[in-house]
C-alpha positions as CSV (number, residue, x, y, z in Angstrom):
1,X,21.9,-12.4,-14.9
2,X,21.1,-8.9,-15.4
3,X,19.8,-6.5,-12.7
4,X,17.9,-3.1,-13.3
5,X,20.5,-0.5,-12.1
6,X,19.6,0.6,-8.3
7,X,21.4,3.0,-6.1
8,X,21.4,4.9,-2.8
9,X,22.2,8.4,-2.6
10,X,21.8,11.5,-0.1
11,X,19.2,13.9,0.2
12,X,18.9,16.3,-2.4
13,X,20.0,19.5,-1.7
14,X,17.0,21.8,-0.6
15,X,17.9,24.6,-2.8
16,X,17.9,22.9,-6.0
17,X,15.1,23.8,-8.5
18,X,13.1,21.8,-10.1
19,X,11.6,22.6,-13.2
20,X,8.7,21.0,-13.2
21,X,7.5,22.4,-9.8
22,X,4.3,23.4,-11.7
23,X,3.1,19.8,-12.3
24,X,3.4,18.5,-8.7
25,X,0.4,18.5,-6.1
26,X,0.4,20.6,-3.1
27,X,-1.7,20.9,-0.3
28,X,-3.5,24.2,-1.5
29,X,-6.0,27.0,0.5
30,X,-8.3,28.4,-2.1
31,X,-9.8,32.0,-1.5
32,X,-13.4,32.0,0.7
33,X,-16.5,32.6,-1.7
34,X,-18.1,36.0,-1.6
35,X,-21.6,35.0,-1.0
36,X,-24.9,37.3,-1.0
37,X,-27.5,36.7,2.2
38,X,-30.1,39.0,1.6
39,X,-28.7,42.1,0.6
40,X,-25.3,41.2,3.1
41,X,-22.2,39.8,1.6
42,X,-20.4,37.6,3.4
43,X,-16.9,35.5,2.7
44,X,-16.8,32.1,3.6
45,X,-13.7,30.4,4.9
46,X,-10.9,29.4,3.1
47,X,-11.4,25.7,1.5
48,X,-8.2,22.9,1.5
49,X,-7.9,20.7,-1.2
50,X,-5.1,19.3,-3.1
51,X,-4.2,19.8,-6.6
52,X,-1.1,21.0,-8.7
53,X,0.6,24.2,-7.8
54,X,-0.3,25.5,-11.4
55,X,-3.9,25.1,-10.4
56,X,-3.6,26.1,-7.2
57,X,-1.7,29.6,-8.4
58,X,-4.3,30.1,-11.3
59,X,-7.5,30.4,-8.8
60,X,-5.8,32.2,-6.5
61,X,-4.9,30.0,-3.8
62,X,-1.9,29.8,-1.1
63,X,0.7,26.4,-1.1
64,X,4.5,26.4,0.3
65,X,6.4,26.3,-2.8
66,X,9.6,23.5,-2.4
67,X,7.8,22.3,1.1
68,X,6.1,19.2,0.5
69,X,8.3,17.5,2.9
70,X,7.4,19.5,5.9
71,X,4.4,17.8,7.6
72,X,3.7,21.3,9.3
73,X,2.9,23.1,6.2
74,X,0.4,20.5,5.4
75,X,-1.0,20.4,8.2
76,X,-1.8,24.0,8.4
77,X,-3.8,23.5,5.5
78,X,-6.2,20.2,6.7
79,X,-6.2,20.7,10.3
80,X,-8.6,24.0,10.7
81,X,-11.9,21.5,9.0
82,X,-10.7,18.6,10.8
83,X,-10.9,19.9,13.9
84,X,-14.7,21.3,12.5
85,X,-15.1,17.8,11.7
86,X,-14.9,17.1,8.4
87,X,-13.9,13.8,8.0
88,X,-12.0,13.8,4.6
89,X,-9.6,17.0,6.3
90,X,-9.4,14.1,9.3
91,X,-8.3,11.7,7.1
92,X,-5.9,13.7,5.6
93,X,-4.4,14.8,8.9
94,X,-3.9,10.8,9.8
95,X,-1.8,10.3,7.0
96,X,0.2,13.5,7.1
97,X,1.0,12.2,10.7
98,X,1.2,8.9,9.7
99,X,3.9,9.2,6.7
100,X,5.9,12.3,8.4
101,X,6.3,13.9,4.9
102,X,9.6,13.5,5.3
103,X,10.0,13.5,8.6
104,X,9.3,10.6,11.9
105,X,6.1,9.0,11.5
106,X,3.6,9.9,14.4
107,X,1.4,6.7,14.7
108,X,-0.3,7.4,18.0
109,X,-1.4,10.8,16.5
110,X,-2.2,8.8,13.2
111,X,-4.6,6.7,15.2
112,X,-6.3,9.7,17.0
113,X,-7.3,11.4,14.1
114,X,-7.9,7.9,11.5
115,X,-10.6,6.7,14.4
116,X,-12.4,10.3,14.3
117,X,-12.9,10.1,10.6
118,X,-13.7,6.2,10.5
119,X,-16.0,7.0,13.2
120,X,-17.9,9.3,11.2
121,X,-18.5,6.0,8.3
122,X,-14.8,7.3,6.3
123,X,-14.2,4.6,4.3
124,X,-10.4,5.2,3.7
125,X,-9.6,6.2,7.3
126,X,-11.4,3.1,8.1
127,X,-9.2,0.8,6.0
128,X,-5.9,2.6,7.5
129,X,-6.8,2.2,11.0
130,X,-6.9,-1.2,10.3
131,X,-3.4,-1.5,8.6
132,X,-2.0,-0.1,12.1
133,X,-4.2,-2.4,14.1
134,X,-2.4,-5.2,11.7
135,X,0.9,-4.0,12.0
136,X,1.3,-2.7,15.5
137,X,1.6,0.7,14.8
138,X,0.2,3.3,17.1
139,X,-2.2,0.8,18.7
140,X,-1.3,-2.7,20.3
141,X,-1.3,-5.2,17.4
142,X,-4.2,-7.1,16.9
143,X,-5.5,-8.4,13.4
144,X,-9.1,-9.0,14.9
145,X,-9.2,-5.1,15.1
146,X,-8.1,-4.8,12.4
147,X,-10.3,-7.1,10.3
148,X,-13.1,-5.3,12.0
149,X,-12.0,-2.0,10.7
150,X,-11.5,-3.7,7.1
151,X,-15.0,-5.1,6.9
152,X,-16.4,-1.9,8.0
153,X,-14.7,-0.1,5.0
154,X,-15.2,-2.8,2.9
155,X,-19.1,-2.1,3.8
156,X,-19.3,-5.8,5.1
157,X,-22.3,-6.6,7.7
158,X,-20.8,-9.0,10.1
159,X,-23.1,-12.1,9.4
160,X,-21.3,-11.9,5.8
161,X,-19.9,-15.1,4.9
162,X,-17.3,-13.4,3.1
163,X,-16.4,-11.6,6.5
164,X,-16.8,-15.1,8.2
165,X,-14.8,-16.7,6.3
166,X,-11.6,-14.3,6.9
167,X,-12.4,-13.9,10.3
168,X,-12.4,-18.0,10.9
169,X,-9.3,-18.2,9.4
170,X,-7.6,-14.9,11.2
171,X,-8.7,-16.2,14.9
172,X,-7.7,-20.0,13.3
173,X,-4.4,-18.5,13.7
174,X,-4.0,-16.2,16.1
175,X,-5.0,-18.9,18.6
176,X,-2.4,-21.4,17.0
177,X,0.1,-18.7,17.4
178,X,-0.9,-17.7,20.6
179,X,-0.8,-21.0,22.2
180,X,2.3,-21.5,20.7
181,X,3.9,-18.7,22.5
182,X,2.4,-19.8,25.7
183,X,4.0,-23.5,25.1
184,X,7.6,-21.6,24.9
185,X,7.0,-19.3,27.9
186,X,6.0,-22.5,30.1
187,X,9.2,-24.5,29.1
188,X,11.5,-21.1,29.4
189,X,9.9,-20.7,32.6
190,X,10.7,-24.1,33.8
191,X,13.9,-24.2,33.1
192,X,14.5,-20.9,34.9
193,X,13.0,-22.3,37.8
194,X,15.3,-24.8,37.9
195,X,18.3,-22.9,37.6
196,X,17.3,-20.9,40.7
197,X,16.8,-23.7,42.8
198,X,20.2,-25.1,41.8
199,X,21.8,-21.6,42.6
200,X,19.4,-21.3,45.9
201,X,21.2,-24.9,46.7
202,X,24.5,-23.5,45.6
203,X,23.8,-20.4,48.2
204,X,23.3,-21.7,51.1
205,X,26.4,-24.0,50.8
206,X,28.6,-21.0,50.5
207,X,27.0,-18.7,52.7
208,X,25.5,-15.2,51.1
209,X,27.5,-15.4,48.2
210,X,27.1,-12.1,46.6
211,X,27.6,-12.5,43.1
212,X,25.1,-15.8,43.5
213,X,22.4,-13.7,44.8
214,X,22.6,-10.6,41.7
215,X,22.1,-14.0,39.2
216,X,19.6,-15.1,41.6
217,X,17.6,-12.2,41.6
218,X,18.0,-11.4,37.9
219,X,16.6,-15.2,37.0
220,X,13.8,-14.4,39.3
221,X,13.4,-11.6,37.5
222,X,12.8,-12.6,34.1
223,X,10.5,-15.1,35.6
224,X,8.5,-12.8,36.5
225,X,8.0,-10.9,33.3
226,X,7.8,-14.3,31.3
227,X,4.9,-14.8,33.7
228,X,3.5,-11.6,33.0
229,X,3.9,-12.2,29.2
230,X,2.2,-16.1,29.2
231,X,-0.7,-14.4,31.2
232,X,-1.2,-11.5,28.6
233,X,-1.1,-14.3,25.8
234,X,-3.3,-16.1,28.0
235,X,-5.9,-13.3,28.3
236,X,-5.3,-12.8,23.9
237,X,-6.2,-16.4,23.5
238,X,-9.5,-15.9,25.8
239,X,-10.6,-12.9,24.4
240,X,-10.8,-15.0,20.5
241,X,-14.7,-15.9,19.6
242,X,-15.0,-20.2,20.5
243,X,-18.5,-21.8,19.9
244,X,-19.4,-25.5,21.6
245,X,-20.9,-26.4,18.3
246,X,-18.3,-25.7,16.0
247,X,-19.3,-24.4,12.4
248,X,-17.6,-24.4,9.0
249,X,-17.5,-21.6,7.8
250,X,-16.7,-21.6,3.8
251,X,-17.3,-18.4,1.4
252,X,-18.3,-19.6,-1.8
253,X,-16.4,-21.6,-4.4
254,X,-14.4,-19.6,-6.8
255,X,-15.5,-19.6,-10.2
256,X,-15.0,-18.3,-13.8
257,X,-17.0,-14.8,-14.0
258,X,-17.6,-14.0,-17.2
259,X,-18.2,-9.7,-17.7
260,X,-21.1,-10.8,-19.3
261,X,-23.3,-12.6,-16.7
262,X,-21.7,-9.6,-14.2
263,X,-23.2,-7.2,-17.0
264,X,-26.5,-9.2,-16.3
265,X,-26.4,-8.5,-12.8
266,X,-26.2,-4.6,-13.2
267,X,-22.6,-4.8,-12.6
268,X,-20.8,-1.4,-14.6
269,X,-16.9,-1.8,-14.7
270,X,-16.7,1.6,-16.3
271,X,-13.6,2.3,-19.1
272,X,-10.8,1.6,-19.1
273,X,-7.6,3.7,-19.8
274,X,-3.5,2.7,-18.9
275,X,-0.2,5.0,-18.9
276,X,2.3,2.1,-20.0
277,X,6.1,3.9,-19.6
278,X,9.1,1.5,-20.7
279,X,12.6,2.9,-20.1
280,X,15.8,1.3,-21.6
281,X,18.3,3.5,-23.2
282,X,19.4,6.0,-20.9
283,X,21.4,9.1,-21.4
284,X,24.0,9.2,-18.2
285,X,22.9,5.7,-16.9
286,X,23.4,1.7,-18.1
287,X,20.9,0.5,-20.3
288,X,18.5,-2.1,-20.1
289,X,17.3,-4.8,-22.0
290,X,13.7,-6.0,-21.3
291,X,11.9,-2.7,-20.7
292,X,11.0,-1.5,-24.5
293,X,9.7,-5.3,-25.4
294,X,7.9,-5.6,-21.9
295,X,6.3,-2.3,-22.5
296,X,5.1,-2.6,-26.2
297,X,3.8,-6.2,-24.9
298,X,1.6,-4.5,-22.4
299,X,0.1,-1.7,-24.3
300,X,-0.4,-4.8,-27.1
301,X,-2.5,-7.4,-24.5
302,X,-4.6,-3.9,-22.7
303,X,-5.6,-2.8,-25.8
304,X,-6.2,-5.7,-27.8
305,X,-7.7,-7.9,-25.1
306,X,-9.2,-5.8,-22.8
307,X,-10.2,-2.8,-24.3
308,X,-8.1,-0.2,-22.5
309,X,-6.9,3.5,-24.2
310,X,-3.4,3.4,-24.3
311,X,-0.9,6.0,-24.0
312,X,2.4,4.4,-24.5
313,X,5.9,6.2,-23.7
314,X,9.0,4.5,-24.5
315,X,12.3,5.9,-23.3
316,X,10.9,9.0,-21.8
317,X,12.5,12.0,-19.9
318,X,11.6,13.6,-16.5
319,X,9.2,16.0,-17.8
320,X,7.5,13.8,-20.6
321,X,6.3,10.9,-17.8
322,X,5.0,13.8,-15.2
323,X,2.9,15.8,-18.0
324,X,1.1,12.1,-19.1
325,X,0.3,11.4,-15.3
326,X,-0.5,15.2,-14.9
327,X,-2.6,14.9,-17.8
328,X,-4.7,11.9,-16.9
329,X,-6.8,13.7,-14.6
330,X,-8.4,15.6,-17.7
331,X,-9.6,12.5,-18.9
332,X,-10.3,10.1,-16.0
333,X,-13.9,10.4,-14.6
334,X,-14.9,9.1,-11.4
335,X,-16.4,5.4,-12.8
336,X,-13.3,5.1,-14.8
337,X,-10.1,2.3,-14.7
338,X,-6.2,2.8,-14.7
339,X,-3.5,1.3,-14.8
340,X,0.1,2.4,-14.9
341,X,2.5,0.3,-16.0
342,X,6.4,1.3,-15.5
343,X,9.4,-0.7,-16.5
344,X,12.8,0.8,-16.0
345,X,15.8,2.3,-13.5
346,X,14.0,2.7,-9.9
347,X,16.6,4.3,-7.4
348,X,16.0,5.3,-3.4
349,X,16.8,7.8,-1.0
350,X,17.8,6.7,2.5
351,X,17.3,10.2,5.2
352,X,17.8,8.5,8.7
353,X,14.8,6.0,8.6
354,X,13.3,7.7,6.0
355,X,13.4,5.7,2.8
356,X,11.8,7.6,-0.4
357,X,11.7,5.3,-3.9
358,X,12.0,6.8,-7.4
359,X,11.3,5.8,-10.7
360,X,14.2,6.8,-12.6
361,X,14.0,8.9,-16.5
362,X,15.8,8.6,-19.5
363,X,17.8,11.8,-19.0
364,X,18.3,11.3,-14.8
365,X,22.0,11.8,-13.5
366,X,23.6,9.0,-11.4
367,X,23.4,9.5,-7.7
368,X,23.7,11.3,-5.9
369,X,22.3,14.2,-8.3
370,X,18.5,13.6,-8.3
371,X,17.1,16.9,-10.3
372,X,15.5,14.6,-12.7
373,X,14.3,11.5,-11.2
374,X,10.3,10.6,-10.6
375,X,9.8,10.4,-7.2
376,X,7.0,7.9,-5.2
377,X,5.6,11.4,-3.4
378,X,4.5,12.7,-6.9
379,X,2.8,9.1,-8.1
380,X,1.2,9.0,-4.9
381,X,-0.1,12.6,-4.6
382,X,-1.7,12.8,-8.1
383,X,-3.0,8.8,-7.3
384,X,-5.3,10.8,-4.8
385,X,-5.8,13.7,-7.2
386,X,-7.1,11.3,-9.9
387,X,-10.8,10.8,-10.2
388,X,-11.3,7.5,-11.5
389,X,-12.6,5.3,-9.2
390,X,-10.4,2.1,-9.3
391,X,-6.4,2.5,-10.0
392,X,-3.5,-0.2,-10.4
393,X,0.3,0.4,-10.7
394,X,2.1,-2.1,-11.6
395,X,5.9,-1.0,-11.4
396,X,8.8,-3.3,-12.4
397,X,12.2,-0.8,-11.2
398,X,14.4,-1.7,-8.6
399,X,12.6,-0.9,-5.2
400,X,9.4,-0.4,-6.7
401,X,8.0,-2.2,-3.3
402,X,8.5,1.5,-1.9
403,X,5.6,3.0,-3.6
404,X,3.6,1.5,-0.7
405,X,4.1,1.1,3.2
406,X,0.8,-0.9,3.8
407,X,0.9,-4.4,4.6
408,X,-1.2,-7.4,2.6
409,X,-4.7,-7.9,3.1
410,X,-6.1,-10.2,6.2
411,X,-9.3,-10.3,3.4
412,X,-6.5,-12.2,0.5
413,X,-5.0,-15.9,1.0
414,X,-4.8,-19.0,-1.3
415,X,-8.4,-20.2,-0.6
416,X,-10.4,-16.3,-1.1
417,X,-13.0,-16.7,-3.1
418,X,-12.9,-14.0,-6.3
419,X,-16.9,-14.7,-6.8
420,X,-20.0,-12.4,-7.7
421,X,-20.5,-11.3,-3.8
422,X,-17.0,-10.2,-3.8
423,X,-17.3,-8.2,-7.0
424,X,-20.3,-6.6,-5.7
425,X,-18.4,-5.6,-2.6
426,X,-15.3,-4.3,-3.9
427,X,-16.5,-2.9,-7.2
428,X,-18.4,0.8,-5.8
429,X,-14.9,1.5,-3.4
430,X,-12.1,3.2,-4.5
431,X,-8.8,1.6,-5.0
432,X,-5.2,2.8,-5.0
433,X,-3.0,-0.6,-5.7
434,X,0.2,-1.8,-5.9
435,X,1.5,-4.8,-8.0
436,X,5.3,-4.5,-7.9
437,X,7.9,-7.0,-9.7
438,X,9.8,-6.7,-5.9
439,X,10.2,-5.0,-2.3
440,X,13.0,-2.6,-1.3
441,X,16.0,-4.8,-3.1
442,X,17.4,-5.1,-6.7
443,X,15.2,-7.0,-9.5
444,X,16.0,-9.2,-12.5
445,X,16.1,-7.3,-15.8
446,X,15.9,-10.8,-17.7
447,X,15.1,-14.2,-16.8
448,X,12.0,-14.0,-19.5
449,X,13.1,-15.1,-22.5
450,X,13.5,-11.1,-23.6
451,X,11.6,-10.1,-20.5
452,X,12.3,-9.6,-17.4
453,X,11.2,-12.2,-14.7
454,X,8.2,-10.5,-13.7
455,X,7.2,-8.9,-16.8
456,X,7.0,-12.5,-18.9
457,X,4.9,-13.7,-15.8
458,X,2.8,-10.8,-16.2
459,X,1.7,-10.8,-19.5
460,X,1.4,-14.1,-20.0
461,X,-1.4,-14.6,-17.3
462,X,-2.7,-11.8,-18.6
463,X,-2.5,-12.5,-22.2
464,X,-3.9,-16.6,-21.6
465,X,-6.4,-15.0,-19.0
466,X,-10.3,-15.6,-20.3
467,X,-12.6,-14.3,-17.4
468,X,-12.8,-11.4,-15.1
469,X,-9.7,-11.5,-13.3
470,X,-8.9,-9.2,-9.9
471,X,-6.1,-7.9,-8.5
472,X,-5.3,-10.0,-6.0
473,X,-6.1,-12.9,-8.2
474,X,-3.3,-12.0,-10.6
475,X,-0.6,-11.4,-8.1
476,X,-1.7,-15.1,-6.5
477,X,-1.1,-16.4,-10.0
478,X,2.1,-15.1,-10.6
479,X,4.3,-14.8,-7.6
480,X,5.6,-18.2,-7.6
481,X,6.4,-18.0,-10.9
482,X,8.3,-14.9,-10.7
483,X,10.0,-16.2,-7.0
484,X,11.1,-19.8,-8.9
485,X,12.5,-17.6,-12.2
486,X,14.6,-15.3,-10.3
487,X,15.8,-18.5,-8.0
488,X,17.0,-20.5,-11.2
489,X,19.8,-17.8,-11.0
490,X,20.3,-17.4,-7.4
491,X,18.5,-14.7,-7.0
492,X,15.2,-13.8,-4.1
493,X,12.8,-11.8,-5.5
494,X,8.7,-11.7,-4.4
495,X,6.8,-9.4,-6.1
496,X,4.5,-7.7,-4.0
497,X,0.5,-6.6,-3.8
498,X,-0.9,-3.8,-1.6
499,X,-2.8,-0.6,-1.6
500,X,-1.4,2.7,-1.8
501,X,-1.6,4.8,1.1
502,X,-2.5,8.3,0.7
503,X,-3.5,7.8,-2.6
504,X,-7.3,7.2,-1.2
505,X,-7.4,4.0,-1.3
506,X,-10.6,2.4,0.4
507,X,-10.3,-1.1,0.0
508,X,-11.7,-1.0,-3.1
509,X,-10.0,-3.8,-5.9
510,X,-9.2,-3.8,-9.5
511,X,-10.5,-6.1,-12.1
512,X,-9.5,-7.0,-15.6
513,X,-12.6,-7.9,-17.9
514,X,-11.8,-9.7,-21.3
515,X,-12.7,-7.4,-23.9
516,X,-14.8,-10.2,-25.9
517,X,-16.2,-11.2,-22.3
518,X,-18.5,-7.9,-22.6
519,X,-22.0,-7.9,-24.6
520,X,-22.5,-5.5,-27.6
């Protein structure tokens, strides 16, 4: 058993430099226009907009150097147009209070500022309201909300089937939840109230008993909230949709999609283009085994099979893996595909409850020096600096689960269908997405017969695959697979499938689409 090196270190010390400040993206005020009204000139206010501090220095504009961390510097960049209204600055603002930069997240002020912009029709506000609805954050949990606020980014009207569907099954189990915690409040509930009548027996035989009446009252107590609590379950499982003629509701069958009958229907899937990075020999670090192979694999099946533009990097430094993803907004437009594959060292940062993953280079130090390591933040930020309209990392490093906080989708189980209606839906959106060989734990480095676990997986789904295949489709296909060869040696490991948030993601999917699958 072999696992890909991980480690924990301390934060890195804030006056270090780093010399490849000029490739990250900062949140960046660009200089007013000087426009002509008549024979008036006039300046118009300062535009935000995030791109990389070379950028931002070159056309003048203003950005914290060595402050990305500090949601207040951001925020005095987005929050002048959001509070004019303008939905994308509003969206921005959610997630600077959502993620802290650094910092304690700020949910409720998240949620404020999410519902203004998805108010206004903003597709990715939309879909991260609904991922706090889901989770709790912010907002009392409750996954119909959150479906709602998926659908409504997803562009869905609510007689959809596909909606329909995902909404059955959703109240389908909130109600069986529901009414299970109702069944367990009535038993605890019972069995208090028989306690207290044995101790109200027991008090009156020894007369005012002090230490009986404190457990009295306390049992009567909890009563009481367990009361409260079945009613408020009670109210949940009232509010959930019930018909008296009970309908089926069934999206429709899953079936092969071929690229070409989509091309028939005026579906585009645009080009395709992939960063694949494997690192194995290391300068200061362990090497690994599977990385190189798993790599040269992947770059082998994209090309070949599905007609991606490859740039491949195999045991590359710091600075070589952030000019290639600096570099692919130059060529990405906005119909375009991407996928980033990494295989190597990942590594984390723990600050107080703040946990920050890295992918780890060639030439990084071990912990706790950090000068050199590829952090999550920089993926992330040029993710939403990118133009190309859908976008897939697929990361195989220890804690590569890190690169995203959202949860799964309400909208993906084992029985979604993956047919033409949902193509048509998810296709125009733009997505950010995570498929990662793990969560925030160690992964197997081998376990696939030269690669790892999750790489052999993989590429073998994707190499035997012969129709249009989605994201969520793939990750269906594989996790078991990956969960029963990491268990053959004692080991848990899920990979896991989600979007990327603040990357602007807007529920949109990824799709793989056989190259010979394509007319012409």
């Amino acid at each position: 058993m072999a696992l890909a090196s991980c480690a924990v270190n301390p934060p890195p010390d804030a006056g270090s430099i780093n010399p490849v400040a000029d490739l990250h993206v900062v949140d960046c005020l660009l200089p007013g226009q000087v426009r002509m009204l008549g024979n008036t000139s006039y300046m118009t206010p300062r535009r935000p907009t995030r791109t990389t501090a070379a950028d931002c220095r070159t056309r003048g504009g203003e950005y914290v150097a060595y402050d990305r961390a500090d949601y207040k510097t951001a925020l005095s960049v987005w929050m002048p147009a959001a509070q004019e209204g303008d939905a994308e600055a509003q969206a921005n603002v959610g997630e600077i209070f959502e993620r802290g930069l650094g910092g304690a997240a700020n949910y409720q002020a998240a949620v404020i500022w999410y519902r203004k912009a998805a108010e206004q029709g903003n597709a990715r506000a939309q879909y991260n309201l609904g991922t706090l609805y889901e989770q709790g954050l912010g907002v009392e949990k409750d996954q119909t909300q959150a479906l709602n606020w998926y659908r409504q980014a997803w562009g869905l009207p609510e007689d959809n089937i596909i909606f329909q569907s995902a909404a059955a099954r959703t109240q389908q189990t909130m109600r069986a939840d529901l009414q299970r915690q109702i069944t367990q409040k009535d038993a605890q509930i019972k069995a208090l109230q028989n306690q207290i009548k044995r101790l109200q027996i027991k008090l009156e035989s020894q007369q005012l008993d002090a230490g009986v009446q404190a457990e009295l009252q306390s049992l009567q107590e909890l009563v009481t909230q367990l009361r409260s609590e079945r009613q408020h379950s009670a109210r949940q499982v009232a509010a959930l949709p019930k018909f008296r003629q009970p309908q089926q509701v069934q999206a429709d069958n899953t079936v092969a999609l071929s690229g070409e009958a989509l091309s028939s229907q005026g579906v585009n899937f645009g080009k395709y283009y992939a960063l694949v990075i494997g690192n194995q020999d290391y300068q200061m670090l362990d090497n690994l085994d599977s990385p190189r192979l798993d790599a040269q694999r992947a770059a082998d099946i994209l090309s070949n099979k599905y007609g991606f533009s490859v740039q491949t990097l195999i045991n590359a430094d710091n600075v070589q893996v952030m000019k290639a993803v600096n570099e692919l907004n130059d060529v990405l437009t906005e119909e375009d595909n991407l996928v980033i594959f990494y295989a190597g060292h990942g590594s984390r940062v723990k600050t107080g409850d703040f946990v920050t993953g890295y992918w780890l280079p060639t030439n990084a130090e071990p912990p706790p020096t950090d000068t050199y390591w590829v952090s999550n933040e920089f993926v992330t930020r040029h993710l939403a600096r990118l133009k190309a309209k859908r976008v897939l990392v697929v990361a195989d490093s220890c804690y590569a689960g890190l690169l995203s906080s959202a949860p799964g989708y309400l909208f993906m189980g084992e029985d979604v269908s993956f047919g033409l209606d949902y193509v048509r839906y998810k296709l125009p959106r733009r997505s950010r997405l995570l498929l990662s060989s793990g969560g925030d734990y160690p992964v197997l480095d081998n376990a696939g017969q030269g690669h790892s676990v999750f790489a052999r997986a993989l590429l073998d789904e994707l190499e035997s695959n012969n129709a249009v295949l989605s994201g969520p489709e793939l990750f269906l296909r594989i996790r078991e697979r990956v969960k029963a060869g990491a268990a053959s040696l004692n080991v848990k490991q899920e990979p896991e499938f989600k979007a990327i948030k603040g990357a602007g993601h807007e529920v949109g999917d990824f799709f793989f689409v056989p190259q010979q699958d394509l007319p012409g």
